[in-house]
ROLUMVO-807397 format. One record per residue (C-alpha): residue number from 1; x, y, z. Coordinates in Angstrom, 3 decimals, padded with zeros to 6 digits. Example, Ala and Ser with C-alpha at 12.3 -4.5 7.8 and 13.67 -1.06 7.14 Angstrom:
% residues 2
{romi=1; px=012.300; py=-004.500; pz=007.800}
{romi=2; px=013.670; py=-001.060; pz=007.140}
END
This chain:
% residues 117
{romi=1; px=-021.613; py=-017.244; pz=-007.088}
{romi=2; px=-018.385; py=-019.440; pz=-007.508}
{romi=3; px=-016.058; py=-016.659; pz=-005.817}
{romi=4; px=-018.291; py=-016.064; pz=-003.227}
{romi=5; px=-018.514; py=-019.208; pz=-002.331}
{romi=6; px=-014.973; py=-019.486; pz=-002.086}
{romi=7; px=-014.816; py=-016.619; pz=000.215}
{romi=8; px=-017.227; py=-018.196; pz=002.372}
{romi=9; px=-015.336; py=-021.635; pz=002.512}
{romi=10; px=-012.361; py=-019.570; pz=003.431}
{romi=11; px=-013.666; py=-017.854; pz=006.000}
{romi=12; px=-015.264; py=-021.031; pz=007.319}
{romi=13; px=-011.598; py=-022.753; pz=006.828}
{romi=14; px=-010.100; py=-020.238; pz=008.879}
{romi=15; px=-012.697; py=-019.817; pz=011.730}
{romi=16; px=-012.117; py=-023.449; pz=012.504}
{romi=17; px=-008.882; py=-024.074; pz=012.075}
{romi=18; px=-008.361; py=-020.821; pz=014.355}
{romi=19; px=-011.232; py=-022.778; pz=017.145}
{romi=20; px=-009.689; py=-026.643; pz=016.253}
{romi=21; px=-005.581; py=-025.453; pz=016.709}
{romi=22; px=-006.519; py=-024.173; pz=020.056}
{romi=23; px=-008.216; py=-027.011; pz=021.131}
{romi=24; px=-005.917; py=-030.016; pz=019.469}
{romi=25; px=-002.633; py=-028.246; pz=019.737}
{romi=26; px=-002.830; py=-025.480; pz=022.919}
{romi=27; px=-005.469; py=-026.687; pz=025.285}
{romi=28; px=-004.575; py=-024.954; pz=028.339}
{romi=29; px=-005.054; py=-021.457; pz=026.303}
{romi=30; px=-008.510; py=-023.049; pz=025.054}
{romi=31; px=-009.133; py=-023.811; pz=028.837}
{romi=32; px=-008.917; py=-020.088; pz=029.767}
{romi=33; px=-010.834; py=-018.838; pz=026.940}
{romi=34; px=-013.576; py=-021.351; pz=026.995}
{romi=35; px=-015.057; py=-022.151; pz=030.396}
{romi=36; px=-017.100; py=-025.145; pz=029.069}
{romi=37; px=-013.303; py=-026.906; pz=028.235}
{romi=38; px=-012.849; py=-027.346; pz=032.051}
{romi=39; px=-015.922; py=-029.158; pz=032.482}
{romi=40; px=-014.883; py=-031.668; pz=030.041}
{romi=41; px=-012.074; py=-034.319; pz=029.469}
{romi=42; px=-009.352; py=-033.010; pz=027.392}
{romi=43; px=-009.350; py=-035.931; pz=025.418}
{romi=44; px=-012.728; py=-035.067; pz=024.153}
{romi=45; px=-011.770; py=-031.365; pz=023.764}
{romi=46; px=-008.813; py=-032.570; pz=021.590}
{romi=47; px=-010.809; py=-034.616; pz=019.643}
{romi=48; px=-013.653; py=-031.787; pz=018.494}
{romi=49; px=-010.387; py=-029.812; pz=017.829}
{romi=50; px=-008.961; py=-032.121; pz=014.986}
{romi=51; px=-012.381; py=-033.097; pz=013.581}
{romi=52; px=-012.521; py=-029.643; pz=013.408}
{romi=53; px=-009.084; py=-029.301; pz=011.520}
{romi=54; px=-010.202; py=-032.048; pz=009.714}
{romi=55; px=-013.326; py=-030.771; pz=008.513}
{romi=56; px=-011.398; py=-027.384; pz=007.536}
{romi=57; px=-008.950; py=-028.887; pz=005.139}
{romi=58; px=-012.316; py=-030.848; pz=003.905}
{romi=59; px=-014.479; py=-027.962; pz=002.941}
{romi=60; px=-011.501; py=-026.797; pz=000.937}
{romi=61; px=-008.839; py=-029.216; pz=-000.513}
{romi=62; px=-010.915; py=-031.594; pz=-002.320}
{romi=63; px=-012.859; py=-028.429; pz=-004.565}
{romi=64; px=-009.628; py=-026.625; pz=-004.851}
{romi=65; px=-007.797; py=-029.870; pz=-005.990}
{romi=66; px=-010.694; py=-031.319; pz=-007.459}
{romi=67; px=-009.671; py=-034.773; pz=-006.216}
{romi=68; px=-012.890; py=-036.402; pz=-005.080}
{romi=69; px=-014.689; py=-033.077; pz=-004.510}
{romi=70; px=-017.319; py=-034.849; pz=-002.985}
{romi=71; px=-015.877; py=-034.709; pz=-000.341}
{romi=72; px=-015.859; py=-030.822; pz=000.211}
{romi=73; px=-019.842; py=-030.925; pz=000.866}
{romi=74; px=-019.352; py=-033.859; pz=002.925}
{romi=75; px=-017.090; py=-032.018; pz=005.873}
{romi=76; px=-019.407; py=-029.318; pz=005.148}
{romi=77; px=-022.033; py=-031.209; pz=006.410}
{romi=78; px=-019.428; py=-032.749; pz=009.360}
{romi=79; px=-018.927; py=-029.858; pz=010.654}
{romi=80; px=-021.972; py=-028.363; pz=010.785}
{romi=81; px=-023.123; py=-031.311; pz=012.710}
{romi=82; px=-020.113; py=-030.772; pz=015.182}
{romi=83; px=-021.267; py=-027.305; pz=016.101}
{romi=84; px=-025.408; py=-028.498; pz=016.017}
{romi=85; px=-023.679; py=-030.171; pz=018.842}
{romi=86; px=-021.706; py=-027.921; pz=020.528}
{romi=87; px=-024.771; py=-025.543; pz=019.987}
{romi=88; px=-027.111; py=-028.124; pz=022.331}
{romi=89; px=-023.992; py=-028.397; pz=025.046}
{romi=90; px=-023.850; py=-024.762; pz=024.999}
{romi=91; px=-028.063; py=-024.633; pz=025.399}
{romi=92; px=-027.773; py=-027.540; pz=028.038}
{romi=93; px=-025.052; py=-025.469; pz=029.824}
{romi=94; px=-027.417; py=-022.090; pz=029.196}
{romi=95; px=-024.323; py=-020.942; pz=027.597}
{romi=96; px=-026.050; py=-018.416; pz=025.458}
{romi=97; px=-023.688; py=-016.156; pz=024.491}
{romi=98; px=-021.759; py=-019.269; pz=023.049}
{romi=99; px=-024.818; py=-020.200; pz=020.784}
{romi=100; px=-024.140; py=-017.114; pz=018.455}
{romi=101; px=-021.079; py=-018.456; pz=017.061}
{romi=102; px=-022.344; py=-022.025; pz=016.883}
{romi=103; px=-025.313; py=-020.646; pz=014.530}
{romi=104; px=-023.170; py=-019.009; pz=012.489}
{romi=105; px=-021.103; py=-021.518; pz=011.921}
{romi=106; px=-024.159; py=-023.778; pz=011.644}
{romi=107; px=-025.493; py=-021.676; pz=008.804}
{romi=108; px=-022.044; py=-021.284; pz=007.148}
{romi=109; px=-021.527; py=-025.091; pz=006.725}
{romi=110; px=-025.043; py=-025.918; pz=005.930}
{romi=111; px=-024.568; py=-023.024; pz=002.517}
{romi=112; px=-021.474; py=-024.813; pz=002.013}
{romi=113; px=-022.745; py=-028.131; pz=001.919}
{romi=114; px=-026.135; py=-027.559; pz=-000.084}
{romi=115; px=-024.215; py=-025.187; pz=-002.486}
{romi=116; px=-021.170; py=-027.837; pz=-003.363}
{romi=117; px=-023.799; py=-031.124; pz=-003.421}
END
């Protein structure tokens, strides 16, 4: 259960750094692949992007270091709230499409987080 787990919080790791890097670090490619990032201040988009970043060095440096791995199911839970979030924008936009990755990601973080607690 252990490796899979791992596998998991890597995959998770690298979905969002993938989705925070674009949004933090190259906004005007986010902007053209996500139509909902021109409806909304950058500074906001910029934000999600590095409490995204954030939450992907969370969910694995603290377990893999085990410094304070407390704080792996923690940004587990972070981030899953993030994209409970962006899941409602995406519903209040009737962005549906969108909502497939968001519960995905949802679900991921949420295994995370009740399997590291």
């Amino acid at each position: 259960m252990n490796i899979a787990l791992w596998i998991v919080q890597g995959l998770a790791a690298l979905g969002f750094v993938y989705s925070g890097w674009l949004k933090a670090f190259q906004y005007e490619k986010a902007k053209a692949s996500w139509g909902w990032v021109k409806d909304v201040s950058k500074g906001f988009v910029v934000f999600i992007g590095l409490a995204e970043l954030l939450g992907a060095i969370g969910i694995i440096l603290p377990q893999a270091t085990n410094i304070s791995p407390v704080l792996t199911p923690i940004a587990a839970t972070a981030l899953a709230v993030v994209v409970l979030f962006g899941a409602l924008f995406h519903i209040k936009r009737k962005e549906y499409r969108e909502i497939s990755v968001n519960i995905v990601f949802f679900a991921v973080a949420v295994f995370v987080a009740i399997s590291r607690f």
